[in-house]
N, C-alpha and C positions, 0 to 999 in steps of 0.2 A: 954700286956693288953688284949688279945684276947682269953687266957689261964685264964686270971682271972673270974669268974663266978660272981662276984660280979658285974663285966662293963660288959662283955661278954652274962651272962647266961649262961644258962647248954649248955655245948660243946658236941658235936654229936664228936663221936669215938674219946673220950679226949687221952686216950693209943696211939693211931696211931701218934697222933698229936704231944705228949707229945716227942716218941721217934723220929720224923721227927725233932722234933727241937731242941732236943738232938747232931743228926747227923748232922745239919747243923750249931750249935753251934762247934760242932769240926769238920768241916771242916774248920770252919770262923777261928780256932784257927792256922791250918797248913798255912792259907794265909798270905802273908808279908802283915804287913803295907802299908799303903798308902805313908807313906814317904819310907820304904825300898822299892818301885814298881819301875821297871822302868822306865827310864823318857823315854817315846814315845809317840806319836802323835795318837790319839783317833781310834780306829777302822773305826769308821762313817768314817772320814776324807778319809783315805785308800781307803776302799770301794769305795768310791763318785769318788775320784780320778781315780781309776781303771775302773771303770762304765766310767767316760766321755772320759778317751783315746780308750776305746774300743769300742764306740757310732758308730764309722764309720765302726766297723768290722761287724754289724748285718747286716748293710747298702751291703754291700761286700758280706756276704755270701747268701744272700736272692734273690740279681742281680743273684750269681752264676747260684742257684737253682734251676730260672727261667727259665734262660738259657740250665739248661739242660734238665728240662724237655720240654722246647718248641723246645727244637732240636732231641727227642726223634721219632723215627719213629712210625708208628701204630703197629708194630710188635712186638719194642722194651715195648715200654707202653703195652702192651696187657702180655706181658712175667712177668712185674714187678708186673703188676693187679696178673694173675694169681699166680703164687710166692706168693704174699701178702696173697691173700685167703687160698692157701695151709697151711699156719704157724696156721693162726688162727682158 
């Protein structure tokens, strides 16, 4: 509908468009079906899943963190300050 100028109107870089939807009409062609797709359980799902087992790891490494920089001498902080400045 968006290619049609009669609903659309004049199309700004119709060529460009023309052959994007070209390309993306064959690639829609190399994709299985919806029924040949494998049957698995939705991305989102995964993700979600992986995010909340791993909720208590940020929790963990953040204590670590703390931990080591509040154990850090003046000596040491002053070596890692300077180091830092050096790179940049």
């Amino acid at each position: 509908m968006k290619l049609d100028e009669s609903v659309a109107g004049k199309i700004y870089k119709r060529q460009e468009i023309e052959e994007i939807v070209s390309k993306a009409r064959e690639l829609a062609e190399l994709l299985p079906s919806p029924e040949d797709a494998l049957d698995c359980p939705p991305i989102r799902e995964d993700f979600l899943e992986m995010l909340q087992s791993s909720a208590g790891d940020t929790d963990k490494i953040l204590e670590e963190a703390n931990n080591f920089f509040e154990n850090l001498s003046k000596e040491e902080w002053d070596e890692m300050v300077e180091s830092y400045n050096r790179k940049s």
